[in-house]
N, C-alpha and C positions, 0 to 999 in steps of 0.2 A: 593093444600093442601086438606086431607081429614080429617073432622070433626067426632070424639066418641062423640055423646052423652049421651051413655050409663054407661061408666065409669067416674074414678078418674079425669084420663086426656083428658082434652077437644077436643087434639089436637092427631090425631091416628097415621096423616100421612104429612109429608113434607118435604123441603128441608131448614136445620139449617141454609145456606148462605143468606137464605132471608126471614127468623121470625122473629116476633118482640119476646123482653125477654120476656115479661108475658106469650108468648106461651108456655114456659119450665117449668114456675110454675103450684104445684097442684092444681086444683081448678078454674086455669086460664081460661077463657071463649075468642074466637075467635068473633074478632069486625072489624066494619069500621076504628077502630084506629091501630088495625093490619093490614088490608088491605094499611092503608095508609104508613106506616113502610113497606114492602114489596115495596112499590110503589118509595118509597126514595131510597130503594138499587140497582133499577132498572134506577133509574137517576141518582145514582152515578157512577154506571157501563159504562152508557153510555156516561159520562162524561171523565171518566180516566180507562176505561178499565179492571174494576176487580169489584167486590163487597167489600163496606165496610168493613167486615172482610173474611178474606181467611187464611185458615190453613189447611195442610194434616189431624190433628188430630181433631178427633169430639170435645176431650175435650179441645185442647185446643183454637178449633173456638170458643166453649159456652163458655167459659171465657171469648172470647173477646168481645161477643154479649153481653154480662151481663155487663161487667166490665169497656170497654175500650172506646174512643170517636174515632171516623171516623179518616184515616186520611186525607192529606192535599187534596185540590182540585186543584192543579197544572191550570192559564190558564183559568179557569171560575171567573164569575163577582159575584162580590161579593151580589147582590140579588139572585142571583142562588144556589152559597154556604148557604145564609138562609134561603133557602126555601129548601132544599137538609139535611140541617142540622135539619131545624123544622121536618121535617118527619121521622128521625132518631133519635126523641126524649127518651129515653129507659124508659119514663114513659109515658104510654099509655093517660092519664089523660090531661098532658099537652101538647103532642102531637098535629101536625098542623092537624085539621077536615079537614074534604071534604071540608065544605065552607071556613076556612082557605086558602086554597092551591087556588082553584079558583077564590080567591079574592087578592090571594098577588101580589105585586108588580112587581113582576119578569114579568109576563106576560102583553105585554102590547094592550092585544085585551080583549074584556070586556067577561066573562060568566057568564051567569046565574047559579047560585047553582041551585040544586034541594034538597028538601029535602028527609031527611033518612030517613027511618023508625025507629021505637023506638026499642032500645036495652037494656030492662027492665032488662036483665044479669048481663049486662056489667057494668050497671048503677051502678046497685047491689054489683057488687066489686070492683068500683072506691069509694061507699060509704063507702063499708065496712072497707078498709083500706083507707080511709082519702086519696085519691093520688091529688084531686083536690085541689087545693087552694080555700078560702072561697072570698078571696079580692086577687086585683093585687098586696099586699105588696111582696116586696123582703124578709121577714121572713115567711111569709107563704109560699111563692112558695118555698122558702130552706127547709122550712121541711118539704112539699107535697114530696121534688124528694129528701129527705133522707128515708122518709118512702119507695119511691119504692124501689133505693137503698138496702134498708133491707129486702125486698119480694125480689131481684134478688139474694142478698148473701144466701135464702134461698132455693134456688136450687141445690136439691141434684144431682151433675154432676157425681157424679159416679154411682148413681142408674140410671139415664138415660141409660148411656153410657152401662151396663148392660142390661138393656130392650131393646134396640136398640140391641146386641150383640147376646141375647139371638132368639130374634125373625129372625135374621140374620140366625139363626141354624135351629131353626124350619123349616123355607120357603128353605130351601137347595136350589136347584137348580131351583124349582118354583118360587123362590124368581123373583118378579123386578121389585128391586132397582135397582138404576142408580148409578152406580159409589162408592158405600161402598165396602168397603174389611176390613173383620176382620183381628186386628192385634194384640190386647193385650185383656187382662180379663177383663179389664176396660178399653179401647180404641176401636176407631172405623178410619181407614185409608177413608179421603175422596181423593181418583183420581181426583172429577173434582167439580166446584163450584155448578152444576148444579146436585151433589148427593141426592138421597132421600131416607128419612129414616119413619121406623115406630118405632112410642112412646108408643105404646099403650101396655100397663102391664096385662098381662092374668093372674092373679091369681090361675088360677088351677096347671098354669107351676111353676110360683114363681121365685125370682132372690133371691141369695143370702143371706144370712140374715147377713152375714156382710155389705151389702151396708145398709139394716138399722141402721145402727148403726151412719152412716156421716147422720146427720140433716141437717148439711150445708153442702154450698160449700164453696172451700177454695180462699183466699182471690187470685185475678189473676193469679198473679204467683205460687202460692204456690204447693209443693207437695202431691200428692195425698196419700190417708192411703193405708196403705199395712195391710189389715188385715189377712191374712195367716201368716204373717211372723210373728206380737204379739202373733197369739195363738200355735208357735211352742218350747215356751219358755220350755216347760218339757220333751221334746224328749232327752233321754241319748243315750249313745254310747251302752248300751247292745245290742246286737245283730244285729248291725252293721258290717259291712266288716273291715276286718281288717284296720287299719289305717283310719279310716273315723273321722274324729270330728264333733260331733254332731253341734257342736259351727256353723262349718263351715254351713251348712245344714240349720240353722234359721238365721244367717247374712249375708248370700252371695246367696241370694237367685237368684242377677241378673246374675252371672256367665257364663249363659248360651246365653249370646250374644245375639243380637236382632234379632226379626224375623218380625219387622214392616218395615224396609227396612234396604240393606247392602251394599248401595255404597261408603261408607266411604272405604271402601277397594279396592275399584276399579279403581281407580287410578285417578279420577276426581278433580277438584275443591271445587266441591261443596258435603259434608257428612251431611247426615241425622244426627238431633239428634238419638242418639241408648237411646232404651228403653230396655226395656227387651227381654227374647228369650221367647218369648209368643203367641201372633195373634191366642187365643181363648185357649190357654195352661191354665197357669196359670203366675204370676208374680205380678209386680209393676210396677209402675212409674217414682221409683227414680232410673232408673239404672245407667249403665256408660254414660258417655257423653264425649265427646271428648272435651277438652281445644280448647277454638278461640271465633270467634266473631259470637255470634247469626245472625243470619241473616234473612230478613223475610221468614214465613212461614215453621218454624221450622228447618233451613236449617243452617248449618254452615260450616264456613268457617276453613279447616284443617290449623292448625300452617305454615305446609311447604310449603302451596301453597298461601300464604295470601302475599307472597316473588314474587311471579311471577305472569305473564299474563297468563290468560288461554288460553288453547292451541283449537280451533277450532272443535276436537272431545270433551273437555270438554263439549262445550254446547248446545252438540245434547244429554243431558240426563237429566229425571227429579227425581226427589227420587222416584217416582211410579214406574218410570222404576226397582227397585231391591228390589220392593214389594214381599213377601213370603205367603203364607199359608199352613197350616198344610198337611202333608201326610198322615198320618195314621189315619181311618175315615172323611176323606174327600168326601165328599157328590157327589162333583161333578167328584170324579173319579168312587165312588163306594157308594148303600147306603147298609149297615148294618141293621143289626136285633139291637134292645135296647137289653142290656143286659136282663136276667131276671132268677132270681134263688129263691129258694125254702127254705128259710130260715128254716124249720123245719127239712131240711134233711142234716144240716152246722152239723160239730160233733163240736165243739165250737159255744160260745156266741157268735154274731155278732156286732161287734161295729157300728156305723155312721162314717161318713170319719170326721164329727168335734167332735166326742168324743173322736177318733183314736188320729187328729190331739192337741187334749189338753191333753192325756191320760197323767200320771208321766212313770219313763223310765223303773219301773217293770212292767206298764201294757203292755208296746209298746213291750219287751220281750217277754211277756208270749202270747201274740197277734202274733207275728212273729214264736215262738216256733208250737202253737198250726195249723198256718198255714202250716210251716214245716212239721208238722207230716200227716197232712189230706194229704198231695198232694205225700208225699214220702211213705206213706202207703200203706196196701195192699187194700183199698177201691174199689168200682167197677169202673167202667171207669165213670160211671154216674154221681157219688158224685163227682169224683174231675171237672168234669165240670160243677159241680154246685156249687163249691168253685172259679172257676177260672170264672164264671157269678160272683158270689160275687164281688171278687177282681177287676175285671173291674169298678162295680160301684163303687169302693172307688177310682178311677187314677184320676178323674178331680177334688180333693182336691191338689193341690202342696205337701201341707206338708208332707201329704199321699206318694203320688209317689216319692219325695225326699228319703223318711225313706223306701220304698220298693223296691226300685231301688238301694240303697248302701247298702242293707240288703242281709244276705247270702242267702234269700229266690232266688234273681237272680240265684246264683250257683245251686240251686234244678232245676230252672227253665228249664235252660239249660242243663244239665244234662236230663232232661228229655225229651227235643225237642230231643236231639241229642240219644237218645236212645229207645224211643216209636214206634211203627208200626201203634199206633191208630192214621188215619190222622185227626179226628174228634179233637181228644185230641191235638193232634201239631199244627192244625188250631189255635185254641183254646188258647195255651201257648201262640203262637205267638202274636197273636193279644194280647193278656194281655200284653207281654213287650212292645210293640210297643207304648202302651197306657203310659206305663213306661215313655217312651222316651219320650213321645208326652209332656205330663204334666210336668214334673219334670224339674226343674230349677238347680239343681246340680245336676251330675256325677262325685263322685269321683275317683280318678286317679286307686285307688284299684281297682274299674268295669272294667278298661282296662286292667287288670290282669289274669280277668277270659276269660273263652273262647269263649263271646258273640259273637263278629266280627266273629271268625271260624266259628261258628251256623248256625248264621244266612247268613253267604255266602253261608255257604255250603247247607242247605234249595232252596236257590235257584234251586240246580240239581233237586228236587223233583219231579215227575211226576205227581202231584196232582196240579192242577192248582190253587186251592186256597191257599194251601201250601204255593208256591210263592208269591202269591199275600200278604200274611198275611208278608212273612218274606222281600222283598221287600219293602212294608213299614215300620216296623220297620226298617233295616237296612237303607233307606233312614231317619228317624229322626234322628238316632247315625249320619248317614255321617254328617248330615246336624250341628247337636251338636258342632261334631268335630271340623268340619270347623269353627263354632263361636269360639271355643277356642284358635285354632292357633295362631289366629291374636293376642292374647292376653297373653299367654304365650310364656315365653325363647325357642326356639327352641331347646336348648338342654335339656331341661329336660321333655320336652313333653311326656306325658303316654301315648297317642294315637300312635297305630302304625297301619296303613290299606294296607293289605298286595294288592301286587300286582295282586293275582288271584281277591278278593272283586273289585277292579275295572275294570278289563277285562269280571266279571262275568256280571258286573252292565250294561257296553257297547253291553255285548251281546246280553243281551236282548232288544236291540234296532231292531235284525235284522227281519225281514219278516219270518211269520210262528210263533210266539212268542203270545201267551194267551194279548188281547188287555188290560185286568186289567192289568196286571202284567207292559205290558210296559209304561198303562200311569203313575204307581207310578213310575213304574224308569224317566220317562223324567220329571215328578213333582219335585222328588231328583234332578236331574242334575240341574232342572232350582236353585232351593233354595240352593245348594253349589256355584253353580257359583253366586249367588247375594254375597257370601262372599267375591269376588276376591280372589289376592292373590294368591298363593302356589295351593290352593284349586281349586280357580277357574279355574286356568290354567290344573288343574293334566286330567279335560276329556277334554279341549280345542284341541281337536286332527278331524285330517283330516276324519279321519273313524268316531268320536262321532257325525261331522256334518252330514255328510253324510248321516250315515244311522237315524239322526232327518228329512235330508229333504227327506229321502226318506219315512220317515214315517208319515211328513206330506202331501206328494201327496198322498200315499195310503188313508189318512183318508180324504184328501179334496174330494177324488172320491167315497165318503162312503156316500150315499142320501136316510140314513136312518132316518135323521132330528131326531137324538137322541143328547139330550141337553150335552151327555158326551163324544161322538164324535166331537161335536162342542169346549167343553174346550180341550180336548184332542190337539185336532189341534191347537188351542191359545196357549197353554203351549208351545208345539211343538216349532212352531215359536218364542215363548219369550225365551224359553231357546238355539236357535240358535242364536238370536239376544244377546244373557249375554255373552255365551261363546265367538263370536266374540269380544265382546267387551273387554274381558280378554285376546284373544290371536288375536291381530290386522292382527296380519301377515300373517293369514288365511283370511285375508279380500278379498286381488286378486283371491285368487283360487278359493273362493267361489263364488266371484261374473264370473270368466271367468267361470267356470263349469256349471253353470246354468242360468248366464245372467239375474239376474233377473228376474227372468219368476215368482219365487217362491212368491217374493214380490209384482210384480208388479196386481195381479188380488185383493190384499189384500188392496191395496189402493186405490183402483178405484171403488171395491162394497163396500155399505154402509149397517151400521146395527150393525157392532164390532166394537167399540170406541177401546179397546183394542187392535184388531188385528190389526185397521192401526195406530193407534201407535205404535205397533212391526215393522209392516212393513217400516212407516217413520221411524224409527232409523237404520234400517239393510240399507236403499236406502243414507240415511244421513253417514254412515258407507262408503258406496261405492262410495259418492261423496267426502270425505276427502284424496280417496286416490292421492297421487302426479299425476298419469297419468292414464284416464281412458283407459279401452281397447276399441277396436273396437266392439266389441258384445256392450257394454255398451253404449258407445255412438249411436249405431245403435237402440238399446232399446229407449233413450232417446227421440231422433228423430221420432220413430214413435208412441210412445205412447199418442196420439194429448190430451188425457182425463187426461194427468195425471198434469198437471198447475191447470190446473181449478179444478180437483178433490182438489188438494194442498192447493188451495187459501179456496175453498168451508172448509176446516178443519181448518181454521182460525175462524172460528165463533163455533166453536164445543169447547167441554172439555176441561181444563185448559193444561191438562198435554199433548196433542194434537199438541198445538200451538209449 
């Protein structure tokens, strides 16, 4: 753990599975009684095999760190459990000390304490809010550990989980963290127990001003605020696509399906709760959830499989395993310029994306009109790219990209990709919709009306390599959109139609000779449709989609330019060969007699990608489920002497590993 002493919060840097709660409060100062809290989670772990609390979701591990007590201790002696339990005290005050623990009973060989040094801090805000008891009465200690109680309720978890998100953006690909993946606006995906994160709030950057507005945190269970969606209450239908309701646009903000993980569709056991279609977009908390029995670690149990035994490929997957992130501005495919435009050369007043998002439905009109005109006028080509810098920095408002993305300003948009010669300007368009897709939580059925899909397939022929690259991602957020929708709507009245050339176009640029941006957004797309299963998943699950993945990941494994997006490149590579199998089993033989494991097998035996040999054990687990192995495979088996011990060695690693 690494100590701020320079700011608000004391604590810059660590890992949430094993803080004590005062860590998370502002003002909170790091002590011997935190060290001792950290030292409990470590003897509970080694007791029953996990830490005290475990949750995929940051927010909702810190609810449980704040809120919830251990659970049972299966098997150990009941001195053990109180001295296991004294040091998971969640008020620091009554917490078991140094001398405590090396005095307690549990151990039956004698130690000498040493003493501590004085911690004039800590002293300082055990006085300041009363957490100690004055006398051993049972009414003073009950209202020492209600006062903490009320300092833990006062941890703002959605301003964390912000700062932890925000700072996740900044550090891109220098980032490292161990094991976080952004997955909602106010969510953090932890992979493995041993994730770390930083807390530390940069003020110059700033989060939100709606997380100021939560003082608390909401009681364990409770629902998180959706603050986007109260300030879209004045958005009218003027100047809307035809048939859009506005209505629709500020209640149905979750719509857009999850993008914190999607194996509810995949034919599994075991379904993620779905959150929103978010992981750094925009959204909420309260989305759809699927009916059944919670199960730990955010995990549930589907209605129709709660009837059956799981089936043996069931429990070679974990919810990380159909983990997503964003395509379009993604860091670690490609980094971008920040937008930046000229507000004196806007031919209209300039809103803020939150005065946009609370405007009444005359200004959001006259706002949409005025955009209208700059970008379909006869302006130089400079202005409207100083409009289209504008409108970029209003897309990571939701409400914003909701009202601009069902607005006819998409028909101008497009309309003007598909008939410009300036690539500078079609770059440019591009990426603005893309940013559409990225952010926005509704699409309505009217946007599949217009000729987006044609566009932007058809962009891809372009011989401008950024070109592609711009509409490539876009088109990968729409596919990836789509795909959340399916599962969710009537199949016959479905608005999405993706024509057949869009996905042969998508395939092709897998092949050798193809601009390496461009292909790593399309294998980003493939991996984030196939975590949908499904219809979806299956539609690239084809003998040539794998193929030319694995042929794309040897090319790039023999690429020893030790470029950090070469390296994800090659991860995605592999995880979206391992989803798509997973979707379409029956390519399981051919893939593995084709290549005999050669692909997987060096992915499990070098260390250093927690990630990549977890892709790799799931495709090797893949190839041991099937009924009869081939002779290549079992000749693989046989001589690969490193790979038991590799196997077993990943038993002490990452949760999601094991």
């Amino acid at each position: 753990m690494v100590i701020c002493r320079t700011s608000g919060w004391q604590v810059k840097r660590g890992s949430p599975n094993y803080m004590a709660p005062e860590l998370f409060q502002q003002g909170a100062t790091y002590s011997m009684a935190s060290d001792m809290y950290s030292l409990g989670c470590v003897l509970y772990e080694m007791a029953t095999g996990r830490p005290p609390f475990l949750h995929t979701s940051f927010h909702e591990l810190l609810l449980m760190v704040l809120h919830e007590a251990p659970g049972p201790m299966p098997g150990c002696s009941a001195s053990f459990v109180e001295l296991v339990h004294g040091l998971l005290d969640k008020n620091p005050a009554t917490r078991l000390s140094w001398k405590d623990m090396v005095t307690h009973p549990f151990f039956h060989f004698r130690m000498t304490p040493v003493d501590m040094p004085p911690e004039p801090v800590f002293d300082e805000y055990v006085k300041r809010h009363k957490l100690r008891p004055q006398t051993p009465s049972s009414m003073e200690t009950e209202e020492a550990q209600e006062r903490a109680a009320s300092l833990r309720s006062s941890v703002n978890v959605q301003r964390l989980s912000l700062i932890v998100i925000k700072n996740i953006e900044n550090e891109g690909d220098e980032s490292d963290y161990q094991g976080a993946t952004e997955v909602e606006a106010n969510d953090v995906l932890l992979s493995h127990a041993d994730a770390e994160l930083d807390f530390e709030e940069r003020r110059d950057e700033g989060v939100s001003s709606s997380a100021d507005e939560e003082t608390t945190s909401p009681s364990p269970r409770d629902e998180m605020a959706t603050p986007v969606e109260a300030k879209a209450g004045n958005l009218g239908r003027v100047g809307m696509l035809e048939g859009v309701d506005p209505d629709i646009i500020r209640s149905k903000q979750s719509l857009k399906g999850t993008r914190s993980s999607a194996s509810s569709r995949l034919g599994g056991v075991l379904s993620v709760s779905a959150g929103n279609r978010v992981d750094g977009r925009a959204g909420t908390s309260n989305g759809h959830r699927h009916n059944g029995e919670e199960l730990s670690g955010g995990v549930q149990a589907c209605p129709d499989a709660l009837a059956r035994r799981p089936e043996l490929e069931d429990l070679i997957w974990h919810p990380t395993d159909a983990a997503v992130k964003p395509i379009v501005a993604n860091r670690r495919i490609e980094r971008l310029m920040e937008p930046k435009y000229d507000d004196r050369l806007l031919p209209f007043l300039p809103k803020t994306a939150k005065s946009l998002a609370e405007a009444p439905k005359e200004e959001v009109h006259a706002f949409l009109s005025d955009l209208e005109s700059a970008l379909k006028g006869t302006a130089l080509t400079r202005d409207k790219l100083n409009v289209l810098s504008y409108l970029e920095t209003m897309c990571p408002n939701t409400v914003v990209a909701n009202v601009l993305i069902n607005s006819g300003l998409i028909v101008t948009m497009m309309d003007m990709i598909r008939d410009t010669r300036n690539a500078a300007l079609k770059i440019r368009l591009l990426t603005v919709v893309g940013m559409f897709v990225r952010h926005a939580t509704y699409i309505a059925d009217a946007v599949a009306a217009t000729p987006i899909l044609d566009i932007l397939t058809e962009a891809l022929r372009d011989k401008n390599d950024k070109v592609r690259r711009r509409s490539m991602a876009a088109l990968g957020e729409l596919l990836f959109y789509i795909a959340t929708q399916s599962g969710e709507r009537d199949s016959d009245v479905f608005a999405w139609v993706v024509p057949p050339t869009t996905t042969a176009l998508v395939s092709r640029l897998l092949k050798a000779g193809e601009d390496q941006v461009t292909q790593h957004y399309a294998v980003k797309a493939l991996e984030n449709v196939a975590s949908q299963g499904g219809r979806w998943g299956a539609r690239f699950a084809t003998q040539d989609v794998i193929h030319h993945l694995a042929q794309l990941f040897t090319a790039v494994r023999k690429d020893h330019s030790k470029s950090t997006s070469i390296d994800h490149m090659r991860t995605t590579c592999l995880s979206t060969i391992s989803r798509l199998l997973r979707n379409n089993r029956q390519l399981v033989p051919a893939f593995v007699e084709k290549y005999g494991l050669r692909l997987v097998a060096p992915c499990i035996v070098e260390t250093g990608n927690i990630k990549v040999q977890t892709v790799a054990v799931n495709i090797l687990n893949l190839a041991l489920c099937q009924q009869e192995l081939s002779s290549r495979t079992r000749s693989w088996l046989t001589e690969e002497k490193n790979l038991v011990r590799i196997l077993v060695g990943l038993l002490d690693h990452p949760v999601q590993v094991r």
